[in-house]
C-alpha positions in Angstrom: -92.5 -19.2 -113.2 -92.6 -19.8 -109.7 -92.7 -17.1 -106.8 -89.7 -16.9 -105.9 -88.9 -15.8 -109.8 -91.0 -13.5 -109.7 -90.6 -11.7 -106.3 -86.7 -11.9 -107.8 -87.8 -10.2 -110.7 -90.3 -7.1 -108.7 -86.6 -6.4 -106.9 -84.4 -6.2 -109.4 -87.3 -4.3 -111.6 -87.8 -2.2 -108.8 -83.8 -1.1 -108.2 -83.3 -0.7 -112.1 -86.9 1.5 -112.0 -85.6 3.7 -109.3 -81.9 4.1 -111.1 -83.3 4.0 -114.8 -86.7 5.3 -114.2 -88.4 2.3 -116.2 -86.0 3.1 -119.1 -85.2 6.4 -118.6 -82.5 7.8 -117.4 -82.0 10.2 -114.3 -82.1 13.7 -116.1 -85.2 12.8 -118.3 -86.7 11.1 -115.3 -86.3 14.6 -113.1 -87.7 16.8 -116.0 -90.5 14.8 -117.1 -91.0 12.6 -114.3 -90.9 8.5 -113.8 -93.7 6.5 -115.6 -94.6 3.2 -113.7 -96.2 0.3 -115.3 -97.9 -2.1 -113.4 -96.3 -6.0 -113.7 -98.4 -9.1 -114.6 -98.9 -11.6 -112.0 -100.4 -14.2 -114.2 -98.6 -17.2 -113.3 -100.8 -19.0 -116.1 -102.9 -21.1 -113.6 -106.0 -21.6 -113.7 -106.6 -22.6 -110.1 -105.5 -19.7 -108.4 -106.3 -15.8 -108.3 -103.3 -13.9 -109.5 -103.3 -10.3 -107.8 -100.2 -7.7 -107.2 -99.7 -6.4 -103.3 -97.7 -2.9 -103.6 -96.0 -4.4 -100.5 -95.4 -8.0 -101.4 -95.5 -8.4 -104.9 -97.4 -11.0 -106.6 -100.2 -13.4 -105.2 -101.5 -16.8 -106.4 -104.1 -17.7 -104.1 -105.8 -20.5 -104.6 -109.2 -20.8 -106.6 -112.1 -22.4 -105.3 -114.2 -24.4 -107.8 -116.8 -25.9 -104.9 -120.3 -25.2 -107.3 -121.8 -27.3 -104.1 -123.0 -30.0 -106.4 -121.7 -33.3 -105.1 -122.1 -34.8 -108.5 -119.5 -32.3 -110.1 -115.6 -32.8 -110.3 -114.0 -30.1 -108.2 -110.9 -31.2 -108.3 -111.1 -35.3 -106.9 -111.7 -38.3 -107.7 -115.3 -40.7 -106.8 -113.2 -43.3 -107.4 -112.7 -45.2 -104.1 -109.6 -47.5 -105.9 -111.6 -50.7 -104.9 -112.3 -52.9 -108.0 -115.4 -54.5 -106.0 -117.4 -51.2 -106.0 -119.4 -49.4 -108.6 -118.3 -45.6 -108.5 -121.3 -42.9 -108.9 -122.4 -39.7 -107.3 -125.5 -39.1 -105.9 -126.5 -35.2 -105.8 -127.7 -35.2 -102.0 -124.9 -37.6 -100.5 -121.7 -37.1 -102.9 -120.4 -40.5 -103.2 -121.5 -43.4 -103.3 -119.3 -46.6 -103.8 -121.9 -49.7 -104.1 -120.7 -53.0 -103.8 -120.7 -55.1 -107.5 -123.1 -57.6 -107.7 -120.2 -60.1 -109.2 -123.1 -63.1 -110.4 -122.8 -64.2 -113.4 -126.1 -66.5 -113.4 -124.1 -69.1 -113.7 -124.8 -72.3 -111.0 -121.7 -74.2 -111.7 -119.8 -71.3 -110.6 -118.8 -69.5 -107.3 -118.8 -65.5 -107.6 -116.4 -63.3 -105.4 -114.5 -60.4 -105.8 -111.2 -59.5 -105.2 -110.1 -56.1 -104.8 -107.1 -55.6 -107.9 -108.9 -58.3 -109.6 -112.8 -57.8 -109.5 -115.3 -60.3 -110.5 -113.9 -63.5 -110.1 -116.3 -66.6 -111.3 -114.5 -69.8 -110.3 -116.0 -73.5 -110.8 -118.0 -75.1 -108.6 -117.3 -78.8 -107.6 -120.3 -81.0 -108.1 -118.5 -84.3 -106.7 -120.7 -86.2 -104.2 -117.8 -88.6 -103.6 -120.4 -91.1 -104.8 -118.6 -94.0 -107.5 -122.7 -94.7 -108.5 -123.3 -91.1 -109.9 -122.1 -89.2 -112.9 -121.5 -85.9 -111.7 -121.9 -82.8 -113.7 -123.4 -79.2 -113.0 -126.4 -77.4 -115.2 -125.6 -73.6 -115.4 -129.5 -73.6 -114.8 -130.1 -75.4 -111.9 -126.5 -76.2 -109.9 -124.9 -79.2 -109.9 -126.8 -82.8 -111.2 -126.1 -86.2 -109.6 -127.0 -89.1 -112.6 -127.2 -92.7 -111.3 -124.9 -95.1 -113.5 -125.1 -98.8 -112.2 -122.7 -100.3 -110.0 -122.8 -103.9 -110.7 -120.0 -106.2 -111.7 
């Protein structure tokens, strides 16, 4: 129920109340006087205060959930959307989006990242443009150069 609902509601409860007396009609309202019962203002959300202004009606102000911890949820995200950071909180500084270390260990390939992708490990070219090597690359040591012979 939004405010507007309800502030609809207060007026139309508060022009039956003063005709019907909450119920009651005039004559029983003059001998034994008008009872008023208070409204609820809970809107059902939890994020806001819910209180009832005899001028204004209902209130829904909002809640504040700030504990002052950096490393608690109040309400956002850490995530910084980039697929090239590692998302954590640190208690003194809040957030803290450290760049991924994207290498695989791997010498026969060349580590990036790409932001929507991540770690990307793409193969290295070992070619020396030389016709008198075999060419090849050890995932241990980068790429290897073997002499074949040349002669006709």
């Amino acid at each position: 129920m939004n405010i507007k609902n309800i502030i609809t509601i207060l007026f139309i409860s508060m022009l039956i109340g003063s005709v019907l007396c909450e119920g009651k009609n005039v004559s029983d309202c003059e001998q034994n006087g008008c009872e008023n019962i208070p409204i609820s203002c809970d809107d059902n959300d939890q994020c806001t205060n819910d209180a009832c202004n005899s001028a204004s009606g209902c209130t829904h102000s909002p809640v504040s959930c700030d504990d002052n911890n950096q490393c608690t949820n109040d309400g956002f995200s850490r995530d910084d959307g980039n697929e090239c950071t590692s998302d954590s909180c640190n208690i003194k500084h809040g957030c803290v989006n450290s760049p991924l270390n994207c290498n695989d260990g791997n010498e026969c390939t060349y580590d990036s990242c790409g932001n929507g992708t991540g770690c990307i490990s793409s193969p290295i070219s070992c070619d020396d443009n030389d016709q008198c090597t075999n060419d090849g690359c050890n995932s241990a040591s980068d790429c290897t150069h073997s002499p074949v012979s040349c002669q006709s």
